[in-house]
C-alpha positions in Angstrom: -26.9 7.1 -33.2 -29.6 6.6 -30.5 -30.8 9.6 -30.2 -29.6 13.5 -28.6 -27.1 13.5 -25.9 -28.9 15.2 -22.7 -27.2 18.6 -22.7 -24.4 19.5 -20.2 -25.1 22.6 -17.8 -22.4 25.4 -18.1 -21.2 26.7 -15.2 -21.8 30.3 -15.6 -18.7 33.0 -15.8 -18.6 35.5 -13.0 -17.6 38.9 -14.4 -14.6 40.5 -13.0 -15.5 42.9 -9.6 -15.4 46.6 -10.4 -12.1 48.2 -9.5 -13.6 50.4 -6.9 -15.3 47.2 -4.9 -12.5 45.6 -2.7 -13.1 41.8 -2.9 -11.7 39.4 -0.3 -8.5 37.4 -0.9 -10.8 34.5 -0.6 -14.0 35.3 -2.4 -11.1 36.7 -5.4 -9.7 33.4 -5.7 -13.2 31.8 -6.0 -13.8 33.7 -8.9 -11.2 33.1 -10.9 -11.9 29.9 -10.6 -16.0 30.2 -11.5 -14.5 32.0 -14.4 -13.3 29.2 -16.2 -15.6 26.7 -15.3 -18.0 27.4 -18.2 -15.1 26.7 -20.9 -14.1 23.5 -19.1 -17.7 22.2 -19.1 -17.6 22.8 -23.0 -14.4 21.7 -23.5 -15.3 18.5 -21.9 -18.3 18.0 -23.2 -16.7 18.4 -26.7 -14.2 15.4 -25.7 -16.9 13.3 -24.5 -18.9 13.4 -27.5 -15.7 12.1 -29.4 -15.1 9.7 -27.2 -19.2 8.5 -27.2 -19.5 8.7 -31.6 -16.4 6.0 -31.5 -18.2 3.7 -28.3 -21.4 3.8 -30.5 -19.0 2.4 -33.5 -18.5 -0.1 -30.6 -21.7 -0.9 -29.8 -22.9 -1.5 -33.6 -19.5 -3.6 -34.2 -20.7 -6.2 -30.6 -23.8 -5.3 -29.3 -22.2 -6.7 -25.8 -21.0 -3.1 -25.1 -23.1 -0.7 -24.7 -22.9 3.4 -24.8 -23.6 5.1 -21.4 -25.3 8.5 -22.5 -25.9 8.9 -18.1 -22.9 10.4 -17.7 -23.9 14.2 -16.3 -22.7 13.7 -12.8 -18.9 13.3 -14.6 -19.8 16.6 -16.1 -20.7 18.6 -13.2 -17.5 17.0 -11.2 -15.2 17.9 -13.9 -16.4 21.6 -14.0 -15.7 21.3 -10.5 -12.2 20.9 -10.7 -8.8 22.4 -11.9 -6.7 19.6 -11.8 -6.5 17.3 -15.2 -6.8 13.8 -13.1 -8.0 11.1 -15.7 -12.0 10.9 -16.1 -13.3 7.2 -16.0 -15.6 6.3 -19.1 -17.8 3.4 -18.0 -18.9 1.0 -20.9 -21.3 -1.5 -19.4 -21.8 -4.9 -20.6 -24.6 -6.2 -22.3 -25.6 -8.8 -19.4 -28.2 -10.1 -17.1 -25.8 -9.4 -13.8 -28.7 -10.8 -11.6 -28.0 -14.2 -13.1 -24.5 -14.3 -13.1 -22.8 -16.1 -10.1 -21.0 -13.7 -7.8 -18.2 -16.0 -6.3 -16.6 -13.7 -3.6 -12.8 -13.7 -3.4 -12.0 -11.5 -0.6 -9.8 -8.6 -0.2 -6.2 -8.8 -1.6 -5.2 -7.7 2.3 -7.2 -6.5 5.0 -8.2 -2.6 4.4 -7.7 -3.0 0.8 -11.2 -1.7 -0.1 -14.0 -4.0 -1.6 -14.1 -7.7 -1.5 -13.1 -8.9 -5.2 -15.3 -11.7 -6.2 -15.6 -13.3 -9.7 -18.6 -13.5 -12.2 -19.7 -17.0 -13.1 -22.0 -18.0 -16.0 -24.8 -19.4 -15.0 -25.3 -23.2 -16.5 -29.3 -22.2 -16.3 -29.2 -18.4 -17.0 -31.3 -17.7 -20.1 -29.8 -14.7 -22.6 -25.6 -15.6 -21.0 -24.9 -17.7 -24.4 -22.8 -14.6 -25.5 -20.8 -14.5 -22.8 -19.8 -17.9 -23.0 -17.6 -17.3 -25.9 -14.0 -18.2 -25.7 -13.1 -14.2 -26.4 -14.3 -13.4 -23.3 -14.6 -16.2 -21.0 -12.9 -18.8 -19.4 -13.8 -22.8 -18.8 -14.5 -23.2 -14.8 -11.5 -25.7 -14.3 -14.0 -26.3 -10.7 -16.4 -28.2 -12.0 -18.8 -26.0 -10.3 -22.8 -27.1 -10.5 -23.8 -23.4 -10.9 -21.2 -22.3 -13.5 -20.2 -23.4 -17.0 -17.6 -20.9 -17.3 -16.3 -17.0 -16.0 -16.3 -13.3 -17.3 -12.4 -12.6 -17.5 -11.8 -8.9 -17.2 -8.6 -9.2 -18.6 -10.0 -10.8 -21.9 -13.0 -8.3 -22.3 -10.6 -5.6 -22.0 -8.5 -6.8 -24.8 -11.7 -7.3 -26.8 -12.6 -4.0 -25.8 -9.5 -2.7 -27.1 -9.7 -4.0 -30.7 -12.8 -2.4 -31.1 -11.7 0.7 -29.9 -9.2 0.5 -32.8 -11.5 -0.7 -35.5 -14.0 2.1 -34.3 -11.4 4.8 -34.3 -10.5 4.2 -38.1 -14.0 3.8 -39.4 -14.7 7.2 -37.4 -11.6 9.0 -38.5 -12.3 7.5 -42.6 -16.3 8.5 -42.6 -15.2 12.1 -41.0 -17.2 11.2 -38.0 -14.6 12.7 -35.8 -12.7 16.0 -36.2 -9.0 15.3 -37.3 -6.8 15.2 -34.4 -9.4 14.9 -31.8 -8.3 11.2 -31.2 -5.6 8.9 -32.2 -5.1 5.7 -32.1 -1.4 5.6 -30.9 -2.7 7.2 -27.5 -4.4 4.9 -26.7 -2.6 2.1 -24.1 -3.7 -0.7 -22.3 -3.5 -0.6 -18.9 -3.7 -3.2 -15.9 -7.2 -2.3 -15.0 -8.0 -0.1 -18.0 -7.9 1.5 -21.5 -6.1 5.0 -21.2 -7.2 7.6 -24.2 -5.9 10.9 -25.0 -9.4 13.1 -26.8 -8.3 16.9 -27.7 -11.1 19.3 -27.2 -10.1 22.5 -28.7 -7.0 23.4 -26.7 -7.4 20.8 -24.0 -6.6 17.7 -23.7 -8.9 15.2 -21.6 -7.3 12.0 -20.6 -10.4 9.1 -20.4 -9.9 5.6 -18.7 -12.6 3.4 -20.7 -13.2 0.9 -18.2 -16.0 -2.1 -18.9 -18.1 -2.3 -16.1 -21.5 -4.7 -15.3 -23.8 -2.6 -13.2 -25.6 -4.9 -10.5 -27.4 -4.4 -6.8 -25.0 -4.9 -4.2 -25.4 -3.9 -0.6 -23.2 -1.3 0.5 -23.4 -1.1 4.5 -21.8 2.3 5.6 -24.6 3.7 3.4 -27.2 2.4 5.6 -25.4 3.9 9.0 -27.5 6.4 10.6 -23.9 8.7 11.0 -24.0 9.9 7.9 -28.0 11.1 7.8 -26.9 14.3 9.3 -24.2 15.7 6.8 -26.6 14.8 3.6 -30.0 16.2 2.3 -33.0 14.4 3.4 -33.6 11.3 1.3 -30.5 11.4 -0.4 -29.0 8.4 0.9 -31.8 6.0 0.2 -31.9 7.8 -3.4 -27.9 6.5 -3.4 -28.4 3.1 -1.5 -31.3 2.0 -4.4 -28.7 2.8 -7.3 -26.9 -0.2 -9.2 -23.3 -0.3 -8.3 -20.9 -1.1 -11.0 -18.4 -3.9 -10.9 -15.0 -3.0 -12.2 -12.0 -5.0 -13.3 -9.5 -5.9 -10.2 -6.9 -8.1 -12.1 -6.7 -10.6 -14.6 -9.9 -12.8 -13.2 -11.1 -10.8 -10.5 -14.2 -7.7 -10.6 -14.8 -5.4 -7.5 -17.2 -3.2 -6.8 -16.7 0.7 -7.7 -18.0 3.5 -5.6 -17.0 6.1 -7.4 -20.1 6.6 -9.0 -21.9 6.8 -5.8 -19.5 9.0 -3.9 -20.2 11.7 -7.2 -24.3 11.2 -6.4 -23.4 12.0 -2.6 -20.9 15.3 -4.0 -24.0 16.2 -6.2 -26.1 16.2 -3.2 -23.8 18.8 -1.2 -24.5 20.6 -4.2 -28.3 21.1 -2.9 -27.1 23.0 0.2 -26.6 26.5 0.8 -23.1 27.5 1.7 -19.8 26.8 0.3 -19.0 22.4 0.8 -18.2 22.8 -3.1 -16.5 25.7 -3.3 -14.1 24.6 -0.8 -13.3 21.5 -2.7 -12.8 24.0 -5.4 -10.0 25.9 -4.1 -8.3 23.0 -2.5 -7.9 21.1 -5.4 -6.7 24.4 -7.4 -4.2 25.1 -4.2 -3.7 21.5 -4.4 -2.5 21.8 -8.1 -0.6 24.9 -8.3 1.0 25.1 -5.0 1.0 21.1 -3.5 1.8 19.9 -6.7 3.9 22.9 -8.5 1.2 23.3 -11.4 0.6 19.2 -11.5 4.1 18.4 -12.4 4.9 17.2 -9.2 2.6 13.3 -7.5 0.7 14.5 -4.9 -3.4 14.5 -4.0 -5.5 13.5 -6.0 -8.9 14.8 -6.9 -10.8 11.3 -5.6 -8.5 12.1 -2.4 -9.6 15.9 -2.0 -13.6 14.9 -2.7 -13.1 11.7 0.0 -12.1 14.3 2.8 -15.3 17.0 1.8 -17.7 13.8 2.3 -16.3 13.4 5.6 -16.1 17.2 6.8 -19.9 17.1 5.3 -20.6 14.9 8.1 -17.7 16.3 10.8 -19.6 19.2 10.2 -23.2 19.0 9.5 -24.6 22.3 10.6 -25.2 25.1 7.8 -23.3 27.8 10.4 -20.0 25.6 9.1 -20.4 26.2 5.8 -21.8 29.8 5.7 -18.2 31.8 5.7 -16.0 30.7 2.7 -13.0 30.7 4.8 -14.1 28.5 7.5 -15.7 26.4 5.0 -11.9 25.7 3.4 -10.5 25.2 6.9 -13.3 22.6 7.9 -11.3 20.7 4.9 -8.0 21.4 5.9 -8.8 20.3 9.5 -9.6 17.3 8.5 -7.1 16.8 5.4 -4.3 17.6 8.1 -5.1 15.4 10.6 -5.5 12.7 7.9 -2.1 13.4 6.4 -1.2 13.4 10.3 -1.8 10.0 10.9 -1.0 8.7 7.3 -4.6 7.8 7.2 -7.1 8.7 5.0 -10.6 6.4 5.1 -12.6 5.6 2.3 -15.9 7.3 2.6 -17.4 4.1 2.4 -15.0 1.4 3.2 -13.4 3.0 6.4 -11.0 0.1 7.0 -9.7 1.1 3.5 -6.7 3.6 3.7 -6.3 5.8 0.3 -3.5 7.1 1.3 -1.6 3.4 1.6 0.2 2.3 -1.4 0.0 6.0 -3.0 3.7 6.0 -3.2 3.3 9.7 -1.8 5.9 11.3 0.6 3.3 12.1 3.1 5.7 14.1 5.0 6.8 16.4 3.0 3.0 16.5 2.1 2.1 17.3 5.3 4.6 20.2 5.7 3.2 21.7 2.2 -0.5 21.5 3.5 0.1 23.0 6.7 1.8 26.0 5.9 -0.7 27.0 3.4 -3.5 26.2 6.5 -0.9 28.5 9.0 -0.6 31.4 5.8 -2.4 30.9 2.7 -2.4 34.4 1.9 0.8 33.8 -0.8 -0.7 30.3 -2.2 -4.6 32.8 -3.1 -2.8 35.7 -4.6 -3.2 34.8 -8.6 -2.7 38.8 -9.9 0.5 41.2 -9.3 -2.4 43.4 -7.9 -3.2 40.8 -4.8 1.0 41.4 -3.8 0.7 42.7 -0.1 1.7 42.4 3.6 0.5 38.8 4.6 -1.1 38.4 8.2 1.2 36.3 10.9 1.0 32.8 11.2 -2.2 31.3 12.4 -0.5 28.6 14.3 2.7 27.6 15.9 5.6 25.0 15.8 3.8 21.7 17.3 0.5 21.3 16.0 1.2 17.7 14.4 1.1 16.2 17.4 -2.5 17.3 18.6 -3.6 16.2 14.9 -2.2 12.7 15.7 -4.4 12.1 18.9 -7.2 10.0 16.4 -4.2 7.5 15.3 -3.7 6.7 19.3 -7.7 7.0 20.3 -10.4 6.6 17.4 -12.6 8.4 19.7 -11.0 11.4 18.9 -12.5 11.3 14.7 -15.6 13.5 16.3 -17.0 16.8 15.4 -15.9 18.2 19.3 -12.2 17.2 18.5 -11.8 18.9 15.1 -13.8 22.4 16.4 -10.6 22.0 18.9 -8.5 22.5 15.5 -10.7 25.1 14.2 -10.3 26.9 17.4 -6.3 27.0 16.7 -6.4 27.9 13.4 -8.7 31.0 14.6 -11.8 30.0 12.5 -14.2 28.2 14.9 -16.7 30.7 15.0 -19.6 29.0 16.3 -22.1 30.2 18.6 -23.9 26.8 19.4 -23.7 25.9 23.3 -23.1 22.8 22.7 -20.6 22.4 20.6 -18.6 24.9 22.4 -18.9 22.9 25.4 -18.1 19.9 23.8 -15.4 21.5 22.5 -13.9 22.8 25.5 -14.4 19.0 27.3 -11.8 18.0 24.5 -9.2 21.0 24.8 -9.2 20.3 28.2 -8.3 16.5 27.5 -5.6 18.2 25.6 -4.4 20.8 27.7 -0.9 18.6 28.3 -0.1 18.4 24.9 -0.9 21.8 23.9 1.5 23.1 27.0 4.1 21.1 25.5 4.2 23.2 22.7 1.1 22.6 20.5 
C-alpha cells in the first residue's frame, strides 16, 4: 500500500436538548440530523477503504490506473447529506494530459453542458507508448499529422472492469477485504461508468468508479466577477488554478467534470458563519423523506439541491441572510421554487445548461410538493410523536407560481431585489439594509399587477 490514508473528520454528535429547554421546530430538526452525521462519516469511510485496498490491486495489476487517496472533500459532502445518491470514485489515468491532443467535439445540443472533445495521442509525445495499445485505443481513421491514434473511454472502461474483477478475487482470497463487504456480482457496467455496491457495517454505499484524466482547462464563469461576492476571499482563484478532470461522455467522447470543483466551492461556504450548509442539510433530508417518500419515489437529486445553495450563496451574499436558520432554508426554497417554476435549473457553471432537462422528473407535481412544504413545513420538520402540535396558517396563498415565473419571461428578474420580493411573501425577508429594501420595493412595485391578480 502507499502509505496511511489521510484521516476523515467526524462530524461530531449533538447530544439531545434537556427536556426542560424548548428547542425550535427548526433548530430540532437540525439536530437530528448532526446526530448522525458522525456514523455516516465512519460508515463511509469504512466503504471507501474497501473500495481503495481493491483500486490499489488495480494499480499493481496496470500501473495506468492510479489510486486517488485526495478524496476528503467526498467525505465532508457525504456527511453532509441524508439521501444515499451514488458517490463518484475517480481513478485517474496514468498520462501526460498536457501532451495529448484535445480535439473538441462540441455539445451533443446547445445547453447540454460541456463541450465533448476527444483525446488524441500525440505522434511526438514522449511517455504515450502505453496508451497506444490496442486495449485502450483506437487507430485515427483521419490520418491526422498530430495523432497516431485516440483514448476510447468505452474501451478503458471495459479494461477497467476486468481488473476490478481480478482485484476483487485476489482481495477476497488473501482476506484483504472483510467478507461481504463487496461482491463481484454488484458490480455493472454502465454507459458512462462502473456501478459498485461496498457494505459498511449496516450501510450500504453505492460508488460509480469512473476513469478520469485530470488536465488544466479554462472554466469561464469562474473568472466572472458575479460570483466574488457569495464566496470567501481568494477562494475562486484557489478553484480556478485546480486541474479539472475529463470524464467519459460516450463511446469516443471525454468532457469535462465540474463536480469536483462545485464540492471545493460547497467546502468554501463551509468557512462562513451562518447556516449555507445547514440549509442544504435539511433540504435534502425534507427532500428525501417528504419529496421523495423516504427515497423510493425519482425526484431531486443531491447534485440538484447543492447547484441551487451555490446560487442562493451568490443571490444572497450578505452574512444577515444566513444568520437565522429559517430564513437561511427559505433563501433555498426561493430559489429552488422559482427554478422548478420555470422548469429551469442552471448549472452553476454552465448557465446555458439546464439540470432539470432530460431528468425525466414530473416537475409539476414537483413543484406542488416543494411549495407546500415552503407555505407549511411545520408537518414535513416534526420527526418525534412529541413535536405533534397545532401548525401555524399558511405563509402564502393560491397564485404564487405565477410571480415565480417572471425570470422565464425577463432574465432580468434572476437578481437578489426580485427573490427578497419572494422572501417578503413567504414572511422571512427580514433585512434591515436600505438598500436592498428599496430595491426590493422598486421590483414589488413592477409586480403589483400580478400580485392583485391573485399572487
Amino acid at each position: 500500500s502507499p502509505g496511511p490514508r489521510p484521516a476523515l473528520p467526524c462530524c461530531p454528535c449533538v447530544p439531545a436538548p434537556a427536556m426542560a429547554v424548548r428547542v425550535p421546530l427548526w433548530d430540532h430538526y437540525l439536530q437530528a440530523i448532526r446526530s448522525r452525521g458522525a456514523s455516516r462519516a465512519q460508515d463511509y469511510q469504512r466503504a471507501e477503504n474497501v473500495l481503495l485496498t481493491v483500486l490499489e490491486r488495480v494499480q499493481e495489476l496496470d500501473p495506468r490506473f492510479l489510486v486517488d487517496y485526495s478524496r476528503h472533500l467526498e467525505a465532508f459532502q457525504f456527511a453532509l447529506r441524508s439521501s444515499e445518491d451514488p458517490v463518484d470514485m475517480e481513478v485517474p489515468l496514468w498520462v501526460d494530459a498536457e501532451a495529448l491532443v484535445v480535439e473538441e467535439a462540441g455539445a451533443a445540443e446547445a445547453g447540454d453542458g460541456p463541450p465533448s472533445c476527444r483525446l488524441g495521442v500525440s505522434r511526438e509525445g514522449a511517455g504515450l507508448e502505453r496508451w497506444m495499445a490496442e486495449d485502450v485505443s483506437s487507430v485515427s481513421l483521419e490520418g491526422s499529422a498530430k495523432c497516431c491514434s485516440h483514448i476510447v473511454p468505452s474501451k478503458v472502461l471495459r479494461v477497467l472492469k476486468d481488473l476490478l474483477v481480478a482485484a476483487i478475487v485476489h482481495c477476497k482470497h488473501q482476506s484483504l477485504i472483510t467478507p461481504g463487504s463487496l461482491n463481484v456480482d454488484s458490480l455493472r457496467e454502465e454507459e458512462l461508468h462502473l456501478s459498485l455496491l461496498v457494505s459498511s457495517g449496516w450501510r450500504t454505499v453505492r460508488f460509480n468508479v469512473v476513469p478520469v484524466v485530470r488536465r488544466r482547462h479554462r472554466v469561464p464563469a469562474l473568472e466572472g466577477a458575479q460570483l466574488t461576492h457569495g464566496f470567501p476571499e481568494g477562494s475562486l482563484k484557489r478553484v480556478i488554478n485546480q486541474e479539472v478532470a475529463l470524464v467519459p461522455a460516450g463511446d469516443q467522447h471525454w468532457r469535462v467534470s465540474t463536480d469536483y470543483l462545485l464540492t471545493r466551492l460547497l467546502s468554501a461556504l463551509g468557512s462562513f458563519p451562518g447556516h449555507r450548509l445547514d440549509s442544504l442539510s435539511i433540504l435534502d433530508r425534507v427532500n428525501r423523506e417528504s419529496w421523495r417518500d423516504g427515497g423510493q419515489s425519482p425526484g431531486l437529486t443531491f447534485r440538484h439541491l447543492k447547484t441551487v445553495l451555490l446560487w442562493a450563496a451568490v443571490l444572497f451574499p450578505g452574512p444577515e441572510d444566513w444568520a437565522d436558520l429559517q430564513g437561511a432554508v427559505y433563501r433555498l426554497l426561493v430559489v429552488l421554487l422559482c427554478c422548478l417554476a420555470t422548469r429551469n435549473l442552471p448549472h452553476f457553471l454552465y448557465p446555458e445548461w439546464n439540470l432539470l432537462k432530460g431528468a425525466g422528473l414530473d416537475l409539476n407535481a414537483l413543484y406542488q410538493r416543494v411549495e407546500r412544504f415552503a407555505s407549511q413545513p411545520e408537518p414535513s420538520l416534526r420527526i418525534h410523536v412529541t413535536h405533534l402540535g397545532r401548525s401555524p396558517p399558511p405563509r402564502i396563498g393560491n397564485g404564487v407560481k405565477a410571480l415565480l415565473q417572471l425570470p422565464a419571461s425577463n432574465p432580468a428578474y434572476w437578481a437578489t431585489a426580485y427573490f427578497d420580493v419572494l422572501l417578503d411573501k413567504f414572511q422571512v425577508f427580514n433585512i434591515q439594509d436600505k438598500d436592498r429594501i428599496s430595491a426590493m420595493q422598486n421590483i414589488f412595485r413592477k409586480t403589483e399587477t400580478l400580485d392583485s391578480e391573485g399572487c
